[in-house]
C-alpha positions in Angstrom: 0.0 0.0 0.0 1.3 3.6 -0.9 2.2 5.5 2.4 0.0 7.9 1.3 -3.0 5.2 1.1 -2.0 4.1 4.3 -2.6 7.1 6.2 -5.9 7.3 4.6 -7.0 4.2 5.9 -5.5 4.9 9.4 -7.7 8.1 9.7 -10.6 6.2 8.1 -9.8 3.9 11.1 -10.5 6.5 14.0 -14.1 7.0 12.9 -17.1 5.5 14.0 -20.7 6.0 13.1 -22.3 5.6 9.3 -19.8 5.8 6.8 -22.1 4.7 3.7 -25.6 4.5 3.0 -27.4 3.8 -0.5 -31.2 3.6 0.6 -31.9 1.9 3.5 -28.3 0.2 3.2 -25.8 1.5 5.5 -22.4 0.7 6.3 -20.6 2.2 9.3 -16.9 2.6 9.5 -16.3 -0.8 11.2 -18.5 -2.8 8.2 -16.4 -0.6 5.5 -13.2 -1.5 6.8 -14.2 -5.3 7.0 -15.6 -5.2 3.0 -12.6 -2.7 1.8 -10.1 -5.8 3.2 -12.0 -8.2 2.0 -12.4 -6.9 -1.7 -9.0 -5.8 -1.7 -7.8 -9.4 -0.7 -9.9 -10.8 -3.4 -8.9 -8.9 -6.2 -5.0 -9.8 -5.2 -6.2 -13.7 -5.4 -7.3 -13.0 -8.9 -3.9 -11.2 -10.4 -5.6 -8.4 -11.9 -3.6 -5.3 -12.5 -5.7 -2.7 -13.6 -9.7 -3.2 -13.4 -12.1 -0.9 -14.6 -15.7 0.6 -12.8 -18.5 0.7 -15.1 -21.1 0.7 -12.2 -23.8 3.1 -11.3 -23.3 5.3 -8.3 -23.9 3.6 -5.0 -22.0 1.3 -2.1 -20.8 -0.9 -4.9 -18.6 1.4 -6.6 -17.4 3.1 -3.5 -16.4 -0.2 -2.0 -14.5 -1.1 -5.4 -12.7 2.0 -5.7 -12.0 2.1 -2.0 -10.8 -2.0 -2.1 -8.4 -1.3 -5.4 -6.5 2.2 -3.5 -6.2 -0.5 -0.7 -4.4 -3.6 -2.5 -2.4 -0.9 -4.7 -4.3 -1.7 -8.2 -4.5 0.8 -11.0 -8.3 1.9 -10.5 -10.0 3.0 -14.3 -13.6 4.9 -14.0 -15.4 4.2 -16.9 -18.0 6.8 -17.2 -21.3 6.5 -18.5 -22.0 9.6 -20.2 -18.9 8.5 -22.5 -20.2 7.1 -26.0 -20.0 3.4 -26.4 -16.8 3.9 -29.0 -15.1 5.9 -26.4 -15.7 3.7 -23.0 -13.9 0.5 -25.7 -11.5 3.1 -26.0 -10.6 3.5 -22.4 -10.8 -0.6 -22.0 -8.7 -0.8 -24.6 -6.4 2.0 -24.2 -5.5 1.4 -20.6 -5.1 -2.2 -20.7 -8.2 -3.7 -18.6 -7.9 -7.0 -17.8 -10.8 -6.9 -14.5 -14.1 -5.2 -15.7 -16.3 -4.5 -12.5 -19.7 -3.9 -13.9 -22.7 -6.0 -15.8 -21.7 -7.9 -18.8 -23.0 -6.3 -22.1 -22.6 -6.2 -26.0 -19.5 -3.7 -25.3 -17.8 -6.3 -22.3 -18.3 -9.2 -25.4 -17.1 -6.8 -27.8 -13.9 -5.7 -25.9 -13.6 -9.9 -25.1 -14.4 -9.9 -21.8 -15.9 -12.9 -20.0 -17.8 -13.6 -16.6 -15.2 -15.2 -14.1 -15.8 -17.5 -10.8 -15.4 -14.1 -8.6 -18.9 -12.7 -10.6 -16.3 -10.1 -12.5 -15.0 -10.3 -16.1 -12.1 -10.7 -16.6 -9.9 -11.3 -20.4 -6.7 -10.9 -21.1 -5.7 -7.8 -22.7 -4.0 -7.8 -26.1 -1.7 -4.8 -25.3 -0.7 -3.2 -21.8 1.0 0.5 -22.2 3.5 0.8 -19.4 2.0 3.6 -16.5 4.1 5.6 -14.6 5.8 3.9 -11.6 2.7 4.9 -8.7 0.0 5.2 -11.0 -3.3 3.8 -9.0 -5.8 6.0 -10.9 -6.6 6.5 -14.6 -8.9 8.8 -15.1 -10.2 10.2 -18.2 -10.9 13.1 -19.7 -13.6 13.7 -22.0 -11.8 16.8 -23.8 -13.3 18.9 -26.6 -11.6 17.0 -29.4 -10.7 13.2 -30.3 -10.7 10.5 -28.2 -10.2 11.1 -24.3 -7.2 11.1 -22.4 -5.9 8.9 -19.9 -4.7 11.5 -16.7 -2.4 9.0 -14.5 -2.8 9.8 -11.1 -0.8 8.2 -7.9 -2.4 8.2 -4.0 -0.3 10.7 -2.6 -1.7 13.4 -5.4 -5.3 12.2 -4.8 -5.7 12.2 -1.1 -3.2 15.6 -0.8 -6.5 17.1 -2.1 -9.1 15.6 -0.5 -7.7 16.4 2.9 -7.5 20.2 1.9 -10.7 19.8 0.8 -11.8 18.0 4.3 -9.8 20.9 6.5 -11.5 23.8 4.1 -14.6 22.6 4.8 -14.1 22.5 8.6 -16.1 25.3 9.6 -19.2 24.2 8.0 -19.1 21.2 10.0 -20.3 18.6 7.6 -21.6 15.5 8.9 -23.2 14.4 5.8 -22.7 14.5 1.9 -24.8 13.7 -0.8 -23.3 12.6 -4.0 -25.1 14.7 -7.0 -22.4 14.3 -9.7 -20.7 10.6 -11.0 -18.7 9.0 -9.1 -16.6 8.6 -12.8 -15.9 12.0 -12.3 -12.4 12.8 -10.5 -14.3 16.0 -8.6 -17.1 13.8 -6.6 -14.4 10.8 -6.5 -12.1 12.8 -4.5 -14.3 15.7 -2.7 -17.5 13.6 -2.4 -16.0 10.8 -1.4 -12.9 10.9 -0.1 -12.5 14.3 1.6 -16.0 12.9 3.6 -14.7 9.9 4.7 -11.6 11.7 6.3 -13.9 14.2 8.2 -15.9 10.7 9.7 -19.0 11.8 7.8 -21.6 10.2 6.1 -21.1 10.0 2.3 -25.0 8.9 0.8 -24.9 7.5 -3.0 -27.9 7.1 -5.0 -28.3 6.0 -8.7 -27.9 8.8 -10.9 -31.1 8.0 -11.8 -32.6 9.5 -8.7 -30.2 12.0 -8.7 -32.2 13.3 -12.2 -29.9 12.1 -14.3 -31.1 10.0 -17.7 -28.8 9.0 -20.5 -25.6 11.2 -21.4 -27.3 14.3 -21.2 -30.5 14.2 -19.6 -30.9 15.8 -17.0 -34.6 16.0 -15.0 -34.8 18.6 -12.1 -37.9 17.2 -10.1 -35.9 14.7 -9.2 -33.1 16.1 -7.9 -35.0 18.4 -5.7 -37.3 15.4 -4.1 -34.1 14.0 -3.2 -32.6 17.1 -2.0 -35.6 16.9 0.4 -35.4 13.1 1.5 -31.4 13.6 1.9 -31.6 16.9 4.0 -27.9 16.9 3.2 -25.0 19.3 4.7 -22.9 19.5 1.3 -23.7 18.7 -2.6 -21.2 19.1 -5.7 -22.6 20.9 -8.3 -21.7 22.3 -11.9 -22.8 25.4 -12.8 -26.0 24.2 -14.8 -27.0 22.5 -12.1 -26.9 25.0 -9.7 -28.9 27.8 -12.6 -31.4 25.0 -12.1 -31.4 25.0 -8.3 -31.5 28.5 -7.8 -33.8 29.4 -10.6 -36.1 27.2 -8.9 -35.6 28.6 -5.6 -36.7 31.8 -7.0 -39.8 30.6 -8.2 -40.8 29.5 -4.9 -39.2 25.9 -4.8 -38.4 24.9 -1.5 -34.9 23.9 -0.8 -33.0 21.9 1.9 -32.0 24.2 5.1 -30.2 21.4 6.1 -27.5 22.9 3.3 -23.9 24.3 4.9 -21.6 24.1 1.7 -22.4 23.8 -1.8 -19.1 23.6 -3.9 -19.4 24.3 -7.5 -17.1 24.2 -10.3 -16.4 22.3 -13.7 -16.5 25.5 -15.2 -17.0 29.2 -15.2 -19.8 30.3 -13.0 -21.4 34.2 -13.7 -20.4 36.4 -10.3 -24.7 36.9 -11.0 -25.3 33.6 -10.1 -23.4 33.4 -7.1 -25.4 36.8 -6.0 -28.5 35.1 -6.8 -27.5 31.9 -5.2 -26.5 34.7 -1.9 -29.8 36.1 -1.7 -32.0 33.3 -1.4 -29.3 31.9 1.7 -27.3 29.1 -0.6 -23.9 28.7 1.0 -22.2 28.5 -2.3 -18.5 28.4 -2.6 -17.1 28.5 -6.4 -13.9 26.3 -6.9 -11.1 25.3 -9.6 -9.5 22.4 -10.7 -8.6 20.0 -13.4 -7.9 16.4 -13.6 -4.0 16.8 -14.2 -4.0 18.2 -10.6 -6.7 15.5 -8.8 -9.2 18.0 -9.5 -9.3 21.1 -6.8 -6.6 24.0 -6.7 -8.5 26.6 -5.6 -11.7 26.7 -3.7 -13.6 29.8 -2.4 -14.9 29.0 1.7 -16.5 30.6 4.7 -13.3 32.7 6.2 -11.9 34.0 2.5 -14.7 34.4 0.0 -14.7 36.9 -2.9 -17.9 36.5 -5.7 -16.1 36.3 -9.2 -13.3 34.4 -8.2 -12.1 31.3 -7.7 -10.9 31.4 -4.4 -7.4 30.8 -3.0 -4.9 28.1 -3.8 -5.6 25.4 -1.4 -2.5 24.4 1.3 -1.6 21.0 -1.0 -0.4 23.6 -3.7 1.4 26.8 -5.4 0.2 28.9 -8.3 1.8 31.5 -10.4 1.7 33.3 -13.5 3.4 33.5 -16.9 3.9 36.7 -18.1 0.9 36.0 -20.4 -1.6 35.3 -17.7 -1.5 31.5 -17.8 -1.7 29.5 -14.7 0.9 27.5 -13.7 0.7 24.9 -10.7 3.5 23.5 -8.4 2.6 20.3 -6.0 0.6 17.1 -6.3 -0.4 16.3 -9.7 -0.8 13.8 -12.3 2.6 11.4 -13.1 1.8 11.8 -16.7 -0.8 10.9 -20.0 -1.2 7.1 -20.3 0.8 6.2 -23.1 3.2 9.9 -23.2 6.5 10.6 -21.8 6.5 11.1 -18.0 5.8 14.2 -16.8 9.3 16.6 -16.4 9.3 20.2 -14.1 7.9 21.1 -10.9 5.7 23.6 -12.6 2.3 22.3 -14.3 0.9 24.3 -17.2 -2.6 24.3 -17.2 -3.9 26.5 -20.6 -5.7 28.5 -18.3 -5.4 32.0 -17.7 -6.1 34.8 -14.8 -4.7 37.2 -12.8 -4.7 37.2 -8.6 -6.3 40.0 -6.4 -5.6 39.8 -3.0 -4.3 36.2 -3.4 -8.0 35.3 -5.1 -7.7 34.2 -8.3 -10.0 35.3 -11.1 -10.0 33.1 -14.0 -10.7 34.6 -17.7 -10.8 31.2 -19.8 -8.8 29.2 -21.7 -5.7 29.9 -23.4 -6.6 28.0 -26.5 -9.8 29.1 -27.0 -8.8 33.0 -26.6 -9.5 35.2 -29.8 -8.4 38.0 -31.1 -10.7 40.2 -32.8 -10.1 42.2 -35.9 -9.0 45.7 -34.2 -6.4 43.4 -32.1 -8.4 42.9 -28.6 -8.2 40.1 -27.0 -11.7 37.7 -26.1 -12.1 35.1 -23.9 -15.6 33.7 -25.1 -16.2 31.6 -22.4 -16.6 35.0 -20.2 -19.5 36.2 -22.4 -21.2 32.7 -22.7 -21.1 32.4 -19.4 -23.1 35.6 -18.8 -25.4 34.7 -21.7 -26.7 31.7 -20.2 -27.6 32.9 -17.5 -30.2 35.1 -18.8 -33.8 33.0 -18.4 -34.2 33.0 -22.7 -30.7 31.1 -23.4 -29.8 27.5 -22.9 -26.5 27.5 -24.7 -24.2 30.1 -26.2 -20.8 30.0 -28.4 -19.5 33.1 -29.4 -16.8 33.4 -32.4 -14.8 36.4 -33.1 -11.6 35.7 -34.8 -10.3 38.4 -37.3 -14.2 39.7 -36.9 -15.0 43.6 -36.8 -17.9 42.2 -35.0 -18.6 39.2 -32.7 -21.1 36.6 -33.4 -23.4 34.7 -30.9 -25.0 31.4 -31.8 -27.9 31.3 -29.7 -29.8 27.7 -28.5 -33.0 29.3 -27.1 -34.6 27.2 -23.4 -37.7 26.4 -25.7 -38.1 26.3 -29.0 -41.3 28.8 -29.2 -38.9 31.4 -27.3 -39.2 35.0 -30.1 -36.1 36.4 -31.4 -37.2 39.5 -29.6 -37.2 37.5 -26.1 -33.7 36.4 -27.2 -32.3 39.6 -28.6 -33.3 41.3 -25.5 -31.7 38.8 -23.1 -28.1 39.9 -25.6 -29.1 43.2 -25.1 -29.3 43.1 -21.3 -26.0 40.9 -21.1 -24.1 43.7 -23.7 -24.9 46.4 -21.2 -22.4 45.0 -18.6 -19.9 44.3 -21.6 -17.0 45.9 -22.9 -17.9 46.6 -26.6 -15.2 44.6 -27.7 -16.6 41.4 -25.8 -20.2 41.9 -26.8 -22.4 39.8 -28.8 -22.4 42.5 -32.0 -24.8 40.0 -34.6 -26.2 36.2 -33.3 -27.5 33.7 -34.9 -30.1 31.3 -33.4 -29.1 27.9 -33.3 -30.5 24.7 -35.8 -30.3 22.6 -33.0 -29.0 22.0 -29.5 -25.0 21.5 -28.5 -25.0 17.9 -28.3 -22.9 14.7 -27.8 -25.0 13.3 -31.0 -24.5 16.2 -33.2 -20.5 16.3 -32.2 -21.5 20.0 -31.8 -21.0 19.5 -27.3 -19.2 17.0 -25.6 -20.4 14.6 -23.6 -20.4 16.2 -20.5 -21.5 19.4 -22.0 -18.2 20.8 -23.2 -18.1 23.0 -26.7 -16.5 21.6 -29.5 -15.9 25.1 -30.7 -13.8 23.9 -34.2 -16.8 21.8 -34.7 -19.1 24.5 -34.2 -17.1 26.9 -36.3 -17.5 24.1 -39.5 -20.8 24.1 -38.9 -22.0 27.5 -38.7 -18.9 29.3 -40.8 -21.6 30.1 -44.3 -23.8 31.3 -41.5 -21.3 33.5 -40.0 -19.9 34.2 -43.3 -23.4 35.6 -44.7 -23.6 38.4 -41.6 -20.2 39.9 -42.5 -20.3 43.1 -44.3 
């Protein structure tokens, strides 16, 4: 066991109480030490090496997970909002030989066969070297070509989640629900094992409950009846998910008071929403993180708060700045890409940029997806699409500038029968607290949603802004002067 794993089950061992609970299952620390060994022991009898999740939230996969950081196995989430040619990928890219998870036409596909433990097992036709440590592969969806496999060690993992646990301190949270995938590095490590450190209780429920249906789906009702049968003290949330909450809230939904910390990040939140989210008493904290550092950096909590930032570097890590703006990150991160040279440098580029006030830092987008318009300013669309959507009319927004007198908005309006007066008001409302050289000049309303199945969105949401530029460049084209 990694020393780093080691301390995390010592601590795990001072606890008492309800650890787990899935329903009316529950496991208290004493029952999840005694299933963590026993897993653990049984996936060393087999001679696995690297074994692969495909379950749906709940005690299973937290006992899995849990069991494989215990007997020192390289742990692969397989996520289920992936498409079916991208989760062979990851079986295939990473070298599974365990798959923990029903069998299906991808398992027989990928040659994968039930073994006498209940798992499948095969045996892989090629197995890419990890970096020495490597315990996690987890990967990311990106905005183009197939995902990436972010190789992660125990000591890089759990450095977060126990800043995560002490930041959290305050709040005194005694129990977590689990909103987002478990797949998902952000609830692995915050929802699960920052929790667990603090002797909470961590409650998983099938994202099906949660509201979740299919890649995208997504069914609010749900969420909020389970908000109100969880009465939980903390939740993870992207910033959809919270527009949804709060919008809610302001149309007289009821939520939990039970709420002390709601964490939300994934990506960039409008400062209006967190002054929304304020007003109606939601302890929101904005936060930022990747996967190539275990997910959080940064995290906004009750003694140093400032709306429109992203908080301050958490105690695990060091930030600076290039003279361009682009944030760079010393401490626990990832040992490397599956498959890539090992990772050289104390210093991790991260392709974002932003600038500190105060020690806060404010984050203005990505590097690569920057623009520069044709009188020579500088755009971070993601800014502008942020404050777009949060205006009631708009769903989605991608905004295109490059070598443009004027910048173009491709509008996807929140129901079809919405006017282009409803929408051109919303651009006009979100242009008066613009720069002119950020605001939406000319838009266009969208044929069709951002989606996984028009290749227009990624999976979890993401733009595939190249994509969208092929698709919509005659449009754009046809508005220039």
């Amino acid at each position: 066991m990694q020393p780093a794993a080691e301390r995390f089950f010592r601590a795990l061992d001072q606890h008492s109480g309800i650890a787990l609970s899935e329903g009316p299952r529950q496991l208290s620390y004493a029952e999840l030490r005694h299933e963590v060994v026993a897993r653990a022991g049984q996936l060393e009898q087999l001679g696995v090496q690297r074994v692969a999740l495909a379950l749906d939230n709940g005690l299973e996969w937290a006992l899995w997970d849990l069991a494989l950081l215990r007997a020192g196995l390289v742990c692969v989430p397989l996520p289920g909002f992936f498409s079916p040619a991208q989760q062979e990928h990851v079986l295939n890219h990473a070298g599974i030989d365990c798959l923990i998870g029903a069998a299906s036409p991808l398992s027989e596909r990928c040659g994968f066969r039930p073994s006498t433990s209940g798992l499948l097992q095969r045996e892989p036709q090629a197995v890419t070297p990890v970096p020495v440590g490597t315990l996690k592969i987890t990967y990311t969806s990106g905005t183009t070509g197939q995902p990436k496999g972010v190789c992660l060690d125990a000591q890089a993992q759990l450095a977060v989640a126990e800043s995560l646990w002490q930041a959290s301190l305050p709040c005194e949270v005694r129990q977590h629900l689990c909103v987002l995938p478990l797949a998902t590095l952000l609830e692995n490590i915050a929802g699960l094992y920052a929790p667990l450190l603090a002797g909470a209780r961590v409650e998983l429920r099938p994202l099906a409950e949660i509201g979740f249906s299919g890649a995208a789906g997504f069914e609010l009702p749900r969420l909020l009846a389970t908000l109100q049968a969880s009465q939980p003290h903390s939740l993870i949330l992207l910033p959809q998910l919270l527009l949804a909450l709060v919008s809610a809230a302001e149309q007289g939904v009821p939520l939990p008071t039970s709420l002390r910390f709601i964490a939300v990040g994934g990506g960039r939140v409008a400062p209006q929403l967190l002054e929304r989210a304020g007003s109606l008493g939601l302890p929101v904290y904005e936060g930022y993180g990747l996967s190539e550092c275990a997910s959080v950096v940064c995290l906004n909590t009750p003694e140093a708060r400032r709306i429109g930032t992203v908080g301050r570097p958490l105690p695990h890590v060091e930030l600076r700045l290039t003279d361009d703006g682009e944030v760079l990150v010393r401490g626990p991160h990832m040992l490397g890409y599956l498959g890539e040279p090992p990772l050289t440098g104390e210093w991790l580029a991260t392709g974002d940029l932003g600038h500190f006030e105060d020690g806060f830092l404010t984050l203005h987008g990505r590097k690569k997806h920057q623009f520069v318009t044709a009188y020579g300013r500088n755009v971070n669309p993601e800014w502008v699409e942020a404050e777009l959507v949060q205006q009631a009319p708009i769903a989605q927004a991608w905004l295109h500038g490059e070598a443009l007198a004027q910048n173009v908005a491709v509008l996807v309006p929140r129901r079809a029968a919405l006017s282009d007066a409803e929408l051109r008001a919303a651009v006009e409302q979100v242009n008066a607290g613009l720069p002119d050289y950020a605001r939406v000049h000319q838009w266009l309303r969208a044929d069709a949603p951002f989606s996984a199945s028009n290749g227009l969105a990624t999976a979890n949401g993401r733009l595939r802004r190249n994509a969208l530029f092929d698709h919509y460049q005659s449009a754009i084209n046809a508005l220039q002067p």
